[in-house]
C-alpha atoms as a printed R data frame, in Angstrom:
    type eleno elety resid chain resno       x       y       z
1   ATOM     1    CA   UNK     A     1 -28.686  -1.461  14.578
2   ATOM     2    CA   UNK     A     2 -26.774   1.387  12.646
3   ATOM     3    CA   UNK     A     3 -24.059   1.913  14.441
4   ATOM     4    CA   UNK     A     4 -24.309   5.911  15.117
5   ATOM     5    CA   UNK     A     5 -27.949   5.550  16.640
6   ATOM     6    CA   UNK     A     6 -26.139   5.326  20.193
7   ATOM     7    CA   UNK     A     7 -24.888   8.951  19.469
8   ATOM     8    CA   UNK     A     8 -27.734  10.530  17.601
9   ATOM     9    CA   UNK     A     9 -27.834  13.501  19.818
10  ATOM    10    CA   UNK     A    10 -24.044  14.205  18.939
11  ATOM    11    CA   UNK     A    11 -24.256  13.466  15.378
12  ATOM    12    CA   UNK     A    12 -27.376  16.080  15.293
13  ATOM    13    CA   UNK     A    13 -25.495  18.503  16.914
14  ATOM    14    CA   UNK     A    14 -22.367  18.263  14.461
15  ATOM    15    CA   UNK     A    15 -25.229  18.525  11.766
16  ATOM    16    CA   UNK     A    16 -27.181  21.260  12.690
17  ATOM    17    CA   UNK     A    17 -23.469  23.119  13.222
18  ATOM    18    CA   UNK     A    18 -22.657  22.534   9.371
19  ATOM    19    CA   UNK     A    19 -25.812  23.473   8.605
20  ATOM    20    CA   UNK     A    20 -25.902  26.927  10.662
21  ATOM    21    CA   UNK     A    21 -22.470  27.504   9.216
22  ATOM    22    CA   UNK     A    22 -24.183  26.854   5.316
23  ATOM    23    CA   UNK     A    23 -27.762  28.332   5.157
24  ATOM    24    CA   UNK     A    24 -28.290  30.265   8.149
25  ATOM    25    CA   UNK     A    25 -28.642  33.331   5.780
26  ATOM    26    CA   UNK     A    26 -30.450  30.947   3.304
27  ATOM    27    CA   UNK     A    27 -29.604  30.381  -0.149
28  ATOM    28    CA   UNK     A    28 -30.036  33.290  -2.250
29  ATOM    29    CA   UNK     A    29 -29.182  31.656  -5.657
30  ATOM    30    CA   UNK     A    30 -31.736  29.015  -5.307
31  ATOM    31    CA   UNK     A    31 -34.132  31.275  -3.951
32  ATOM    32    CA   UNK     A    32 -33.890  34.186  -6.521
33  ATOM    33    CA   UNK     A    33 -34.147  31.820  -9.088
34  ATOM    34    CA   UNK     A    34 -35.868  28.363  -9.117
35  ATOM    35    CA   UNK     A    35 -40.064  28.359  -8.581
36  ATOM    36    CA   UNK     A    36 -40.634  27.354  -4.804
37  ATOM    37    CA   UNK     A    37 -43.112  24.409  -5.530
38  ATOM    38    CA   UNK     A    38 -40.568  22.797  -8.198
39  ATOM    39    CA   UNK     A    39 -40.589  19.377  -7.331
40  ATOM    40    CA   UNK     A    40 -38.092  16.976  -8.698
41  ATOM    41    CA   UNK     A    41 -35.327  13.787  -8.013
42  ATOM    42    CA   UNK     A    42 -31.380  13.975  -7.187
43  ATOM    43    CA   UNK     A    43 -29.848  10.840  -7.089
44  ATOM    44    CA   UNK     A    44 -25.578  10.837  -5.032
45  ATOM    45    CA   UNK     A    45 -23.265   9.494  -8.261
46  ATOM    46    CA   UNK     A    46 -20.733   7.994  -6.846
47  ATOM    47    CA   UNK     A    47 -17.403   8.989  -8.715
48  ATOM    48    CA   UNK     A    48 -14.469   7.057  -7.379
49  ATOM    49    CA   UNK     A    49 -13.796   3.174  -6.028
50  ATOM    50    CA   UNK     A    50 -13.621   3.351  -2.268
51  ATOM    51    CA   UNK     A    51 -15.966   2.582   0.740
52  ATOM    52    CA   UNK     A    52 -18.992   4.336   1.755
53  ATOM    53    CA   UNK     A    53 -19.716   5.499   4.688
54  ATOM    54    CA   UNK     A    54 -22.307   8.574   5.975
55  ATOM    55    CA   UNK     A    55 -25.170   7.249   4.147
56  ATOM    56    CA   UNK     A    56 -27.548   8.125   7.269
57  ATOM    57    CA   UNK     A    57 -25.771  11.137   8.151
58  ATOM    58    CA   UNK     A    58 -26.195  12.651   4.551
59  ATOM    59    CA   UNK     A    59 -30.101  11.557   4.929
60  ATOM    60    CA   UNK     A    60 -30.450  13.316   8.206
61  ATOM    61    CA   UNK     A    61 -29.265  16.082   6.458
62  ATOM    62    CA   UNK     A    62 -31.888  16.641   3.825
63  ATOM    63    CA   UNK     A    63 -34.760  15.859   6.061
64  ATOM    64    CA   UNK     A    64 -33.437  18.928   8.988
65  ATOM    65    CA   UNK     A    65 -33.740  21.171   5.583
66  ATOM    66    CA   UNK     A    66 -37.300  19.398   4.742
67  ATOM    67    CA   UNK     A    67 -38.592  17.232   6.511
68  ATOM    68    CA   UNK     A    68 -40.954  16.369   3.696
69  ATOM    69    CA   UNK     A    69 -38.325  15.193   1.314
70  ATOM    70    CA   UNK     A    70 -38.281  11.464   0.846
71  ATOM    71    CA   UNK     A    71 -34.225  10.449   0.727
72  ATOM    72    CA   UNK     A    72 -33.511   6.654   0.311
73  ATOM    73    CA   UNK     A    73 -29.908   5.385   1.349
74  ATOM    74    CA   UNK     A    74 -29.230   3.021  -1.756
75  ATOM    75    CA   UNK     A    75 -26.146   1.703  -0.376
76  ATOM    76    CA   UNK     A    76 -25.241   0.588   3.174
77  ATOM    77    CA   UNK     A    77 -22.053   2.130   5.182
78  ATOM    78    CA   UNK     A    78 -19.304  -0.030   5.092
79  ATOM    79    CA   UNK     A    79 -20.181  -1.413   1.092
80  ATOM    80    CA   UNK     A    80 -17.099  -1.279  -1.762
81  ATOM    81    CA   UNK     A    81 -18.769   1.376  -4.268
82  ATOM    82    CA   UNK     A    82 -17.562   2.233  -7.453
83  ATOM    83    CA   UNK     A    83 -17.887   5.172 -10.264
84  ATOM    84    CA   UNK     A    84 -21.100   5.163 -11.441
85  ATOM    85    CA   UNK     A    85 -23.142   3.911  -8.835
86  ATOM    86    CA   UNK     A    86 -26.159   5.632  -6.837
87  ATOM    87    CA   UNK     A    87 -25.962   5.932  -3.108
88  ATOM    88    CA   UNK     A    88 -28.561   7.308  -2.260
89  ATOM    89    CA   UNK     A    89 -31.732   9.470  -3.739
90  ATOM    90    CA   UNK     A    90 -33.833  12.333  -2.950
91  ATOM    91    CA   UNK     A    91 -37.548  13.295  -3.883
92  ATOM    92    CA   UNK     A    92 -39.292  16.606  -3.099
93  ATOM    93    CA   UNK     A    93 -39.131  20.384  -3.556
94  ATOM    94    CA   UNK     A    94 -35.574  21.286  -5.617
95  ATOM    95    CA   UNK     A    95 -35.083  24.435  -3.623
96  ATOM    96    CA   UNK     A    96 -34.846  22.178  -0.607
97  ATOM    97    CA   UNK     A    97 -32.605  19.619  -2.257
98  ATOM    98    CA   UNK     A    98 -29.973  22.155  -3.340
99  ATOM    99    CA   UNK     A    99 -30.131  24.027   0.211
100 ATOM   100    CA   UNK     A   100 -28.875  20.180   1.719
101 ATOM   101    CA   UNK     A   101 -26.725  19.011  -0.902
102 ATOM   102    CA   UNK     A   102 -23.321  20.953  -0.174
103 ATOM   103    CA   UNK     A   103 -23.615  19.950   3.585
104 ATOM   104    CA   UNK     A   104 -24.972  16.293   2.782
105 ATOM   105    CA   UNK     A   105 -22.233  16.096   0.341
106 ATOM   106    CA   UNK     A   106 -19.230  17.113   2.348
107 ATOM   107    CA   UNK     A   107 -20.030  14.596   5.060
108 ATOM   108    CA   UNK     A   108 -20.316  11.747   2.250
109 ATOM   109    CA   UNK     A   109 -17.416  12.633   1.021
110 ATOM   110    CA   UNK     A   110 -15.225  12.822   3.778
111 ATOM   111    CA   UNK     A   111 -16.353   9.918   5.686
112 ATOM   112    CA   UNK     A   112 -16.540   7.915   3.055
113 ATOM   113    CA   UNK     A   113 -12.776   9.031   2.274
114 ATOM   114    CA   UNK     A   114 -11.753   7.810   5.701
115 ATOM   115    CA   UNK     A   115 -13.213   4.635   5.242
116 ATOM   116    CA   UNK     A   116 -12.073   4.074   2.319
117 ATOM   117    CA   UNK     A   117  -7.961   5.201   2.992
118 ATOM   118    CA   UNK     A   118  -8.870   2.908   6.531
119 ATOM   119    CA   UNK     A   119  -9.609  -0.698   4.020
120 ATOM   120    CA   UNK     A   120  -6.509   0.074   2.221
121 ATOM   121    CA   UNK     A   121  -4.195   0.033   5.293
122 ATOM   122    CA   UNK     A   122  -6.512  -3.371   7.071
123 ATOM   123    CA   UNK     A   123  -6.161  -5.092   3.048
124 ATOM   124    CA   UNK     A   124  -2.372  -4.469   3.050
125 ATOM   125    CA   UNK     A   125  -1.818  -6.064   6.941
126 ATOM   126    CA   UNK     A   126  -5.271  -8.855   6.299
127 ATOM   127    CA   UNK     A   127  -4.038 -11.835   7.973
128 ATOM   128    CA   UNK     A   128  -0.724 -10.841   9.773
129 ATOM   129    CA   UNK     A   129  -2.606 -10.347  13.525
130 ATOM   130    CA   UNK     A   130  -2.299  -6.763  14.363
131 ATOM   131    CA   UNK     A   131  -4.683  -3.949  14.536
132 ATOM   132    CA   UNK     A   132  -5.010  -0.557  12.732
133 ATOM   133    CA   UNK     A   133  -5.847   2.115  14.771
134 ATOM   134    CA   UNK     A   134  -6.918   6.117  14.708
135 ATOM   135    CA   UNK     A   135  -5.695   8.800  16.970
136 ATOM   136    CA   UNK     A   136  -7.181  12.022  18.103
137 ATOM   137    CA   UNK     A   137  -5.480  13.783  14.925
138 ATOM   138    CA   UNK     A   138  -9.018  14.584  13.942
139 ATOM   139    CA   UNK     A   139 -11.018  17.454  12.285
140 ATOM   140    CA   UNK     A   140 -12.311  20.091  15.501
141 ATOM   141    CA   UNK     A   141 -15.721  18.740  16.048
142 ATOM   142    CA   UNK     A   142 -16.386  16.277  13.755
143 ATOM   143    CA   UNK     A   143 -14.054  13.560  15.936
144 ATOM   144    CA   UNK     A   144 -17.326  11.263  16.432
145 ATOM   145    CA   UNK     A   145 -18.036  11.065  12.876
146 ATOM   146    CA   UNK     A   146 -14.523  10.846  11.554
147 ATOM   147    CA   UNK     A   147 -13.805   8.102  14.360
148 ATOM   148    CA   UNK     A   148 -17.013   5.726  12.802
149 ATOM   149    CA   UNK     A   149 -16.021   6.393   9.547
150 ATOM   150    CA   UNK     A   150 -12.808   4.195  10.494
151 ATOM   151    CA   UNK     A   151 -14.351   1.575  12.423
152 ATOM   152    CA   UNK     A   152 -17.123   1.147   8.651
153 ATOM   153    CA   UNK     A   153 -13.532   0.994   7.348
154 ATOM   154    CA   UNK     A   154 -12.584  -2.156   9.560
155 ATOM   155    CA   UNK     A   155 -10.393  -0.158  11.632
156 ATOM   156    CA   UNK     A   156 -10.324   0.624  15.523
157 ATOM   157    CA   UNK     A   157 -10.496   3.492  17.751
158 ATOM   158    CA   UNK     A   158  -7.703   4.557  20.063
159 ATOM   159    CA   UNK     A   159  -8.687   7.022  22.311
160 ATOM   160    CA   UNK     A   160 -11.892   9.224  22.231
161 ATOM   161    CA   UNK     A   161 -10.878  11.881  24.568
162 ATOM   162    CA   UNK     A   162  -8.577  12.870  27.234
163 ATOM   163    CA   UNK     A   163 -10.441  11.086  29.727
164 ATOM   164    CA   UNK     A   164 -10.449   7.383  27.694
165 ATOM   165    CA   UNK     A   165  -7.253   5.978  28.399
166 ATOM   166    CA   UNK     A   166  -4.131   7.047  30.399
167 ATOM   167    CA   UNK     A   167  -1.325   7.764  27.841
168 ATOM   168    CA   UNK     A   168   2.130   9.065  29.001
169 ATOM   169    CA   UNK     A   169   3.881  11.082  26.790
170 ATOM   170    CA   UNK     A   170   6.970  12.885  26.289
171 ATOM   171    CA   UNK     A   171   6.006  15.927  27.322
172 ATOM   172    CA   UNK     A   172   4.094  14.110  30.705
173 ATOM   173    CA   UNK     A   173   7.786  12.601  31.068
174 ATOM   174    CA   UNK     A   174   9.364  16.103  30.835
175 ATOM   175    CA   UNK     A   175   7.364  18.004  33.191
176 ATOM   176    CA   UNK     A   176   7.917  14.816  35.544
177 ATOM   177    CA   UNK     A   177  11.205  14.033  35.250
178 ATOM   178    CA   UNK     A   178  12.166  17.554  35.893
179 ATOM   179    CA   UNK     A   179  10.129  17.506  39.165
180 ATOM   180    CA   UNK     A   180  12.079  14.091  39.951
181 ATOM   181    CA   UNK     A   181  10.122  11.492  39.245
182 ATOM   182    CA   UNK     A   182  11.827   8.119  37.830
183 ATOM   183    CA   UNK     A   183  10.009   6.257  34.961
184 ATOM   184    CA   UNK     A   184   8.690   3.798  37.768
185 ATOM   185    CA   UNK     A   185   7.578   6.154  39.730
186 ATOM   186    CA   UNK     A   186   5.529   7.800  37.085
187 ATOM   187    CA   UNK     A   187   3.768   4.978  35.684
188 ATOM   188    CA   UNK     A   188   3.251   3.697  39.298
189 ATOM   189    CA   UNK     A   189   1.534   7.024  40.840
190 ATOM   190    CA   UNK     A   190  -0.456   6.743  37.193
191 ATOM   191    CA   UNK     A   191  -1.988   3.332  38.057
192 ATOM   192    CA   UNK     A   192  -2.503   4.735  41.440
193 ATOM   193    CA   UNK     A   193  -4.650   7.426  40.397
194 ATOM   194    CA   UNK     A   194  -6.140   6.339  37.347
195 ATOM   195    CA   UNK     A   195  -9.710   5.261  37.324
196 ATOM   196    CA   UNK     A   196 -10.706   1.807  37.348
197 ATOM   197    CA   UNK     A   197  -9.756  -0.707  34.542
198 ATOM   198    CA   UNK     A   198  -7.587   2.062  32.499
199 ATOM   199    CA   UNK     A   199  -4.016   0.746  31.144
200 ATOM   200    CA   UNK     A   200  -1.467   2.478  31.213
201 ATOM   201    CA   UNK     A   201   0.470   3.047  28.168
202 ATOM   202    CA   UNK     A   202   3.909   5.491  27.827
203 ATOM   203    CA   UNK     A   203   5.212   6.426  24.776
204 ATOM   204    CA   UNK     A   204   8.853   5.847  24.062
205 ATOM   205    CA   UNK     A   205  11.432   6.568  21.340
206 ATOM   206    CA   UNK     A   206  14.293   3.962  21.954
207 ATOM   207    CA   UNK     A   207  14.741   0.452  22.654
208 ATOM   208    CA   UNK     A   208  16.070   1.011  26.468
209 ATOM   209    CA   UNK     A   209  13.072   3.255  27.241
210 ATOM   210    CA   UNK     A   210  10.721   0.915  25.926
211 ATOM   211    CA   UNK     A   211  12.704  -2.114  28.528
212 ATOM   212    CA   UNK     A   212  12.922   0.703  31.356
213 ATOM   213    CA   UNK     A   213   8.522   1.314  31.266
214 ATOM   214    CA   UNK     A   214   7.964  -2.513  30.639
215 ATOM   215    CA   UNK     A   215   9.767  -2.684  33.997
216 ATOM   216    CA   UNK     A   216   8.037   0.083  35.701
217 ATOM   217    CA   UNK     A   217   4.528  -1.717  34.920
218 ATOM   218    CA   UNK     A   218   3.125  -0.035  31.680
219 ATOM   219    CA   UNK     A   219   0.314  -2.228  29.982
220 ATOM   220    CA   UNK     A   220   1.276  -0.748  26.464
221 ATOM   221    CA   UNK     A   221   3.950   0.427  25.248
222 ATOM   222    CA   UNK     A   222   4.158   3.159  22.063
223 ATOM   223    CA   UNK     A   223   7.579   2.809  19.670
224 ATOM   224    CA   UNK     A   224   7.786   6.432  18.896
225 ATOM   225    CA   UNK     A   225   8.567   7.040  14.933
226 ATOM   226    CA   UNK     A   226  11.222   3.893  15.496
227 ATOM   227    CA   UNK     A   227  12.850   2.569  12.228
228 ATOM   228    CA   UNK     A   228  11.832  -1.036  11.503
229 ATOM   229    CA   UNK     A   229  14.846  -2.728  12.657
230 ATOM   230    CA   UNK     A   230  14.225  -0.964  16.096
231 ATOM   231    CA   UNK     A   231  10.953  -2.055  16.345
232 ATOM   232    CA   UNK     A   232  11.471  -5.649  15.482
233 ATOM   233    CA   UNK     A   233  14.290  -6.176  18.322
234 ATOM   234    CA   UNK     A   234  11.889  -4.208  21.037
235 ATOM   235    CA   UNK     A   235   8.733  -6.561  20.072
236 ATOM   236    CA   UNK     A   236  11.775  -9.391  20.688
237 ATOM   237    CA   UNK     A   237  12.369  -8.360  23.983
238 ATOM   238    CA   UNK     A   238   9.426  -7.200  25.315
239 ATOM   239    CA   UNK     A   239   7.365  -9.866  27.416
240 ATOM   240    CA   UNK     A   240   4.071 -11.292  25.525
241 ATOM   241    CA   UNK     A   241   1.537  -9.478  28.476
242 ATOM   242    CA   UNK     A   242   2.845  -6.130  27.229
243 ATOM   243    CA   UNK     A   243   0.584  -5.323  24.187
244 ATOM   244    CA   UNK     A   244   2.988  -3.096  22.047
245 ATOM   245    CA   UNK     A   245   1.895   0.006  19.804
246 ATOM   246    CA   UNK     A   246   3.721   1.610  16.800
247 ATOM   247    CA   UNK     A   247   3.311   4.983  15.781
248 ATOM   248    CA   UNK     A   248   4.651   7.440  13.571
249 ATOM   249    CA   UNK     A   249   5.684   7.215  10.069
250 ATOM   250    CA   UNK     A   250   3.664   4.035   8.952
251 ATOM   251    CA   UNK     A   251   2.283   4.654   5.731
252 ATOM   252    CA   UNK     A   252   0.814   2.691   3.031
253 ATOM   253    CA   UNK     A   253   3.913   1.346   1.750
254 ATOM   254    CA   UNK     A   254   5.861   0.397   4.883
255 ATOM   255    CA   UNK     A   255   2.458  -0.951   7.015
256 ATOM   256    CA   UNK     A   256   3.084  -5.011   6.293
257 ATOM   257    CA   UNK     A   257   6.498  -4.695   7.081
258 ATOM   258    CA   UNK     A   258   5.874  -2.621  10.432
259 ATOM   259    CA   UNK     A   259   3.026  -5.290  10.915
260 ATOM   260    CA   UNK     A   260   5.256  -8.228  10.427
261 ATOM   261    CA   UNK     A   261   7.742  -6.748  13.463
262 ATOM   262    CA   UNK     A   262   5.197  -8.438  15.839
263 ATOM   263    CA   UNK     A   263   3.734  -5.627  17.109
264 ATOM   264    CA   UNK     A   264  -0.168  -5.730  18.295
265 ATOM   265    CA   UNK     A   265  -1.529  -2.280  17.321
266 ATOM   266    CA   UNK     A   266  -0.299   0.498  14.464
267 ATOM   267    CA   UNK     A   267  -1.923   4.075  15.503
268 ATOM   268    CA   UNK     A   268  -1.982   5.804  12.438
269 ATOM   269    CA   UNK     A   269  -3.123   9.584  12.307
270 ATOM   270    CA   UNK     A   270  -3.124   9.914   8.735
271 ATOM   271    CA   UNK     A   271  -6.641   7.936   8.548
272 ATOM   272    CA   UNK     A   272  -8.631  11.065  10.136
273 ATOM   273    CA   UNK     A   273  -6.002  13.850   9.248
274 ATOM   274    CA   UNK     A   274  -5.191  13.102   5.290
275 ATOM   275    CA   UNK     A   275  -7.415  10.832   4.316
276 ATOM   276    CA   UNK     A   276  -8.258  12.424   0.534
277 ATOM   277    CA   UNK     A   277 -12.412  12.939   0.108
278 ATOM   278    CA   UNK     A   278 -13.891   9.857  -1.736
279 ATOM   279    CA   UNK     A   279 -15.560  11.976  -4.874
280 ATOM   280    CA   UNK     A   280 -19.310  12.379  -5.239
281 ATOM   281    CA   UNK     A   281 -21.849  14.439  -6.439
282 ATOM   282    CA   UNK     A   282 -25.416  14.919  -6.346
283 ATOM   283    CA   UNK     A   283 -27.169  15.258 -10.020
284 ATOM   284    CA   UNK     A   284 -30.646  16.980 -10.510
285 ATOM   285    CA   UNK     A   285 -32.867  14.331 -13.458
286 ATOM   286    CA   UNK     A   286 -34.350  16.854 -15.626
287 ATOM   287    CA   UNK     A   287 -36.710  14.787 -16.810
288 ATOM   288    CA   UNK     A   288 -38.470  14.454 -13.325
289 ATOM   289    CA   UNK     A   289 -38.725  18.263 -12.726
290 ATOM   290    CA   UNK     A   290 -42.335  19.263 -12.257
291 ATOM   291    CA   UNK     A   291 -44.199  22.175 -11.026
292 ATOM   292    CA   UNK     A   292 -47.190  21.204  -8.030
């Protein structure tokens, strides 16, 4: 089963939005110009080595402009693509084609960017145990989307929303500690009210923090932008039940070593919020171009 039919309602919501925002006021250049009943094929040339993902998104695309347009996914989400292949192609009336392709387009490329940035982070950690996560550092209504495009990159989703997980952060720990709350009793009136089966997980930014909400109960426990030398003694103190999260300032070059501290999960935001586009265009075949 592709993995977004679950959420096809969202994901044609997010599409029609993009959509809206593209050719509500149709597309006067294609319009003015180009004969209505020219018919012709576009084939997606892939332009840069990376991971594909969006494949079915991009073809739900050009069938909302035409339904009579017949699109064919070439290459399956989740597949290592390189310049000069052909992901996908599309048959049927040109002024319909060019009316999808920006829209189809963008969502190929940035998904497909995610992915791709997402492999490079789960090759450089393959075999050392630990898990790459996202966040909810994501693009304003596209969080669905941009959140599959990591798991087709082999990563895995932190939280979805607000209301997927119980995370206490520093600004929870402000508000509470000014009202007089200890650590403990935060994190106990948090499994108190939190609804059934949630962790709890509190951020912290030093190594007696980190010992202080291990004692007051937390399930998880988030090392805050901690050097790796910090993080390596915390994972050495921390009992094995505690699943440990770092986060903050992991990048491509530093990921193994974080990895190799012994923590279990690395949150990075920079998958959804800097991944760089994965390059593609669509290209019109002359040849094929035909008036009905």
């Amino acid at each position: 089963m592709n993995k977004l039919q679950p959420f096809e309602e969202q994901v044609d919501h997010i599409i029609d939005l993009a959509l809206v925002e593209d050719i509500s006021h149709g597309d006067v250049t294609s319009e003015a110009l180009i004969p209505p009943e020219l018919q012709g094929k576009a084939s997606i040339l892939v332009k840069a080595e990376g991971i594909l993902a969006g494949g079915e998104v991009a073809k739900k695309v050009f069938l909302k402009v035409d339904p009579s347009l017949k699109v064919e996914v070439l290459i399956k989400d989740g597949t290592k693509i390189k310049s000069g292949d052909i992901a996908a192609t599309i048959v049927g009336t040109v002024v319909s084609i060019l009316k999808a392709e920006r829209v189809a387009l963008n969502f190929l490329n940035r998904l497909s960017g995610i992915a791709s940035q997402t492999a490079q982070y789960i090759a450089k950690t393959h075999g050392v145990g630990v898990k790459i996560t996202d966040t909810r550092k994501t693009t304003p209504g596209l969080r669905l989307l941009e959140k599959y495009a990591v798991r087709i990159g082999g990563g895995q989703n932190h939280r979805f929303h607000l209301g997927d997980g119980i995370l206490i952060k520093d600004n929870h720990l402000v508000v509470l500690h000014a009202l007089g709350m200890s650590l403990k009793d935060i994190v106990a009136k948090a499994k108190q009210n939190a609804p059934q089966g949630l962790k709890v997980e509190v951020e912290v930014n030093t190594t007696q923090e980190a010992l202080d909400a291990v004692e007051a109960g937390a399930d998880i426990i988030m090392l805050d932008n901690m050097s790796l030398d910090e993080m390596r003694h915390v994972t050495s103190l921390i009992p094995s039940q505690v699943k440990i999260e770092a986060s903050g300032g992991i990048t491509l070059a530093n990921v193994q070593t974080a990895a190799e501290t012994g923590v279990n999960l690395i949150s990075i935001g920079a998958l959804t919020h800097s991944s760089k586009a994965l390059d593609m265009s669509l290209e019109l075949e002359p040849q094929t171009l035909k008036i009905f």
